[in-house]
N, C-alpha and C positions, 0 to 999 in steps of 0.2 A: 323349770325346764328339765326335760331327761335327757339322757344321755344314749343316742339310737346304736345299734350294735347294727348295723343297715349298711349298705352299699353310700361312698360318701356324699353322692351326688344329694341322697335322699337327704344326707344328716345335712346339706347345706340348705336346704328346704325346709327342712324345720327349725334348725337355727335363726334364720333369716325372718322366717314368718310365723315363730310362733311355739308353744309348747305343745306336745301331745299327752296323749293315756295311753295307759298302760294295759292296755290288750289288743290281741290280734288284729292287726289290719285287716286281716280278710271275714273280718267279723261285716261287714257291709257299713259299721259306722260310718256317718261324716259329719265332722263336728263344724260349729258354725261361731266363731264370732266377731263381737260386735263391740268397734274399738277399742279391742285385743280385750274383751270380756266374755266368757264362754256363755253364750245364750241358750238356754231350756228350752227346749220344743216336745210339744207330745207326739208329734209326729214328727220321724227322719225325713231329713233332703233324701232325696233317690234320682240316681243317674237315667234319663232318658235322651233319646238320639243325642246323642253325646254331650247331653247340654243338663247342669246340674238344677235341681228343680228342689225349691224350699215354701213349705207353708206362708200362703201368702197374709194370713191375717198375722203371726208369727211376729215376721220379719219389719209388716210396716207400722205395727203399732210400735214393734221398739222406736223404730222411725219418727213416732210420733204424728202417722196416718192413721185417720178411720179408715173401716173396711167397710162399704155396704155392696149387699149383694141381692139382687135382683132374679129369684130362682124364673120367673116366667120368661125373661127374657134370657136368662143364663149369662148375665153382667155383673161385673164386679169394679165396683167404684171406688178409687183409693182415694184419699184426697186430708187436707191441712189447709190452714190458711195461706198458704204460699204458691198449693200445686196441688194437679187433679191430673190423675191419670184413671182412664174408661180402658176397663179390661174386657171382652169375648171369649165366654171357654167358646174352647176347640173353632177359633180362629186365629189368623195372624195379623186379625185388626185391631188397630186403640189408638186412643187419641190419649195426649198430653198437652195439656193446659188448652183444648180446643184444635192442635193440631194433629194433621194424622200422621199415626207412626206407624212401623210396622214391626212387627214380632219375628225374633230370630224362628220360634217354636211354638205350638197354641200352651197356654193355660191347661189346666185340665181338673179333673177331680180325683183324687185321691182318699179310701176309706171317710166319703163325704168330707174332706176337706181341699179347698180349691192350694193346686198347683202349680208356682209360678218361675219362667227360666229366672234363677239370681240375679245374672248380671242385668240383665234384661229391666228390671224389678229399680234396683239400686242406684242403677247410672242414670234410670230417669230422676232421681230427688239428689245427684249430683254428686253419689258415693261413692269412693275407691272399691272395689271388689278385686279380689284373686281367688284361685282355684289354684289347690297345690294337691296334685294326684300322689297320694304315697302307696299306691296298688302295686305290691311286693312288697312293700318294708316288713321287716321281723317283727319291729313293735308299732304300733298306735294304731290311729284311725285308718278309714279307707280313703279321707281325705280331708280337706279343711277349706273352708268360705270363710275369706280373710276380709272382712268388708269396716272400714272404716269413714264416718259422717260428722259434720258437725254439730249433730243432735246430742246431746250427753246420755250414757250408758251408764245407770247406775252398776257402782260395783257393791255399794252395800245400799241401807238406807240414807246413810247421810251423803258419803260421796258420789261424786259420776264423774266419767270421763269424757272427753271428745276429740275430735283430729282435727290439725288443720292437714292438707294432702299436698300431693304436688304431683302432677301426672302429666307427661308430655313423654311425646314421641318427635323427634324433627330429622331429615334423612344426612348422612352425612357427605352427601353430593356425588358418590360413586357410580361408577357403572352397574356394580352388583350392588346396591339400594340397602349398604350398612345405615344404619339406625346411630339416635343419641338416646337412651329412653332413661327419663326420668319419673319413677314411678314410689313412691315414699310416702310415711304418716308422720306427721309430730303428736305426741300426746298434749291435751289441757283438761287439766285437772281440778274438777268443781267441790266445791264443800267442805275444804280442809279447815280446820279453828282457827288459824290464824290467816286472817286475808291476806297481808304484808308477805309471810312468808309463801301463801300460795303465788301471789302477783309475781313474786321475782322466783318462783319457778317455775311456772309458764314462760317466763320472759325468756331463761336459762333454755326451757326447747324453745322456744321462736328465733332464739340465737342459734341454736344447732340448726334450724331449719334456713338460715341465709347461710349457714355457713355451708350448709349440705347443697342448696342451691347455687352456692359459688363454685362448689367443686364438678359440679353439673358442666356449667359454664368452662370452666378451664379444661376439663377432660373431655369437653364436645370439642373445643377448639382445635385441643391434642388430636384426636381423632380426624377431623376435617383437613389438616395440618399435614397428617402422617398420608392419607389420601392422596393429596395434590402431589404429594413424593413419591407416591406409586405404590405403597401399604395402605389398604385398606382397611378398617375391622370396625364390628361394634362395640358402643360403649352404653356400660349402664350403671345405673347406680339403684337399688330398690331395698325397699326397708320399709318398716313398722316396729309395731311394739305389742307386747301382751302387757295386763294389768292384771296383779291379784293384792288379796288382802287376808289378814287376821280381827277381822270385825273389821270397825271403827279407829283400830289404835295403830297396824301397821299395814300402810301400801306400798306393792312394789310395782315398777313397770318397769320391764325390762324392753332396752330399744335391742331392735336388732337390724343389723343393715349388711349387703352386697355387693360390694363393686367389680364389675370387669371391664378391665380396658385391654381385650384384646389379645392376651398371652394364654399359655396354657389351658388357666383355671382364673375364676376370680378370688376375691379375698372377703371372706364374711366377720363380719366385726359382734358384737356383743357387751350391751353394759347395764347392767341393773341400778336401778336407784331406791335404793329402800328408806323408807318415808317412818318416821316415827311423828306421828299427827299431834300427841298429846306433847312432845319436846319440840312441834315446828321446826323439824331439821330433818336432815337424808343423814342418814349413821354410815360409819366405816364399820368395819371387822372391830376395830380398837372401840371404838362404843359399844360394840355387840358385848364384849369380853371383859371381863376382869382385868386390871392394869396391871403391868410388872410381866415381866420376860419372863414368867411361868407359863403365862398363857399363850404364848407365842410358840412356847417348846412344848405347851399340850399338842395345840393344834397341828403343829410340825410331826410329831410322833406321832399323832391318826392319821395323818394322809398318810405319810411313809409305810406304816403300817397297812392303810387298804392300797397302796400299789404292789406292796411287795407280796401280797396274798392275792393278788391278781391281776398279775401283769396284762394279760390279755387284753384283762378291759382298761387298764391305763398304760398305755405305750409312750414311755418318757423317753428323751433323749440318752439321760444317762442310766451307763451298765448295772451301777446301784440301784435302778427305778426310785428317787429318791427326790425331794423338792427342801430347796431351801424358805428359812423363814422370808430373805431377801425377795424372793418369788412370789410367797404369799402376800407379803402384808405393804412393802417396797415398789415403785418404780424406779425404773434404771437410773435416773436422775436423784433418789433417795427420797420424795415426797412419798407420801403415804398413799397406798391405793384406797380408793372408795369405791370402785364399781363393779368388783369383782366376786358378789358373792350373793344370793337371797335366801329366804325361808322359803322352806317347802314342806307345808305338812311340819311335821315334826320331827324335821332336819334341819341345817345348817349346809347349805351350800355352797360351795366353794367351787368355782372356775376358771381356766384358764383360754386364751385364745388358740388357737392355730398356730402352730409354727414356735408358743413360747414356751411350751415345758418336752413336746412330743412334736410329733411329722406332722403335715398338714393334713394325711388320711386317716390322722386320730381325730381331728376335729376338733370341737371345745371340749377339753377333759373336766369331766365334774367330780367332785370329790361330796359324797352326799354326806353328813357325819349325822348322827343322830343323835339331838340334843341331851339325851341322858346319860352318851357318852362321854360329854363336855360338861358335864354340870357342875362340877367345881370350876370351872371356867369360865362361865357365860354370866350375864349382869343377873340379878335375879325376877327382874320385870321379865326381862327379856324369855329368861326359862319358863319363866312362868306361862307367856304367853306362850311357848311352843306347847309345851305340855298341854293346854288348852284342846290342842289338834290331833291330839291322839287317837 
């Protein structure tokens, strides 16, 4: 994840749905992926009549569709053994699974290759898609096709990933036609070494996923509740996740989710889980690190150190700009944190949420440290593996 120096509205847009890169937005990029895995295309999506338009062969072989294309008649046939969708360039006819549909926009061709609207494409084989416009942000792309399937995405050769989703809309019974919208990914995770420890962590998100679904339930009700008493508003809850890795040996997925019920602002949450494949476990800070309260006061004295040299970009609450190890490594309760940090590259990053080191229009503050900064500190698999990414 980076950390957007943007207007906050945007950094909640990226936090929520995903990481970005590191150049200009108004470069026309727009990144695509695919159960929070950045997918390669030789050709860009491009924005037409307002509708975002991605290589169709691209997209549905990730899917796990053929494409066949029929240049006399100018048809393009998507199809698996489950599902056939008949495409028409430059019509807004086609059929699925034999019945007929019709097209927000036509197909088209593109530098010979056929062009197809995303959402359009995705929600026939039963995908989640989002489209998150970052057109003015300082940094990243010009936008991002958030599409999540239960088809598995590899992320290296041996693992993949895939979603289960949850998508509803249902009205909260108002005059003005407030919304409940429940819009979400859970990750499941294929091809880890140990099947036992993969099982009970799929099972660990299928549990966030009732649990995320209860909270649906209770804050529609709250909603529908508050209505009848003459307060209106919408409620939402939306979320996904990105996935990355260091080969074979570390994955991380970070979830990240959104809730508004209705006040001000919503409240965007954030939590990584880092996967060490070859120990069948998710590691803490305290597994990344060398044991003994040296390395607690290493880590302590880098952040302190990159706030106090640039306040700007980390706006803490206190006048010292200063974090404790409590902060770091601590929940207020004294159990250990785990989900507060990943690899990036050949850093060490460290995060905090909204509202608990800094204001809310700081955002998630990241603290990037560069692992050769830490290297008397860090386990030495672990450096090793950073250094890998150099």
């Amino acid at each position: 994840m980076r950390k957007i120096n943007a207007s906050f509205l945007v950094l909640i847009m990226f936090a929520v749905f995903g990481a970005i890169s590191a150049y200009a937005a108004n470069n026309g990029v727009i990144e695509v992926h695919l159960n929070g895995v950045t997918l390669p295309s030789d050709l860009q999506p491009v924005i037409q009549s307002d509708r975002v338009y991605v290589p169709l062969r691209t997209i549905a072989e990730a899917l796990n569709y053929n494409v066949d294309y029929d240049d006399t008649t100018r048809t393009a046939v998507i199809s698996n053994q489950n599902a056939k969708l008949v495409i028409s360039l430059d019509s807004l006819s086609a059929t699925l699974n034999g019945t007929a549909v019709d097209m927000p926009v036509p197909a088209m061709i593109i530098n010979d290759r056929i062009m197809v609207p995303v959402r359009f494409l995705t929600e026939s084989f039963g995908c989640s898609v989002n489209w998150y416009d970052y057109n003015g942000a300082e940094e990243g792309p010009r936008g991002l096709v958030d599409i999540y399937g239960a088809i598995p995405t590899t992320i290296n050769g041996q693992i993949s990933i895939s979603s289960l989703i949850n998508n509803t809309v249902t009205p909260v019974g108002d005059q003005d036609s407030h919304t409940i919208t429940s819009n979400y990914a859970i990750p499941q995770i294929h091809g880890l070494n140990n099947a036992d420890f993969e099982a009970q962590l799929n099972q660990s998100f299928q549990d966030d996923l009732t649990a995320e679904k209860q909270a649906v339930t209770d804050g529609g009700n709250d909603a529908v509740n508050s209505a009848a008493s003459g307060y209106a508003y919408d409620y939402s809850y939306e979320g996904g996740f990105t996935c990355d890795s260091i080969g074979s040996d570390i994955i991380t997925i970070t979830l990240n989710g959104y809730v508004f019920m209705g006040g001000a602002h919503g409240s965007p949450i954030q939590t990584s889980i880092v996967i060490d494949n070859n120990k069948s476990k998710t590691l803490s800070l305290h597994d990344v690190l060398l044991p003994g309260q040296v390395s607690e006061d290493a880590i302590v004295s880098v952040i302190n150190d990159m706030a106090a040299a640039n306040p700007d970009d980390y706006v803490l609450y206190e006048d010292t700009n200063t974090v404790t190890a409590d902060q770091i490594f601590r929940n207020e309760d004294g159990t250990e944190r785990t989900n507060n940090f990943y690899f990036e590259g050949s850093n060490l990053a460290i995060f905090f949420q909204p509202y608990e080191i800094g204001p809310y229009s700081s955002g998630f503050i990241t603290f990037k440290i560069p692992a050769d900064k830490i290297a008397d500190y860090i386990q030495p698999e672990y450096l090793q593996l950073l250094r890998k990414v150099q």
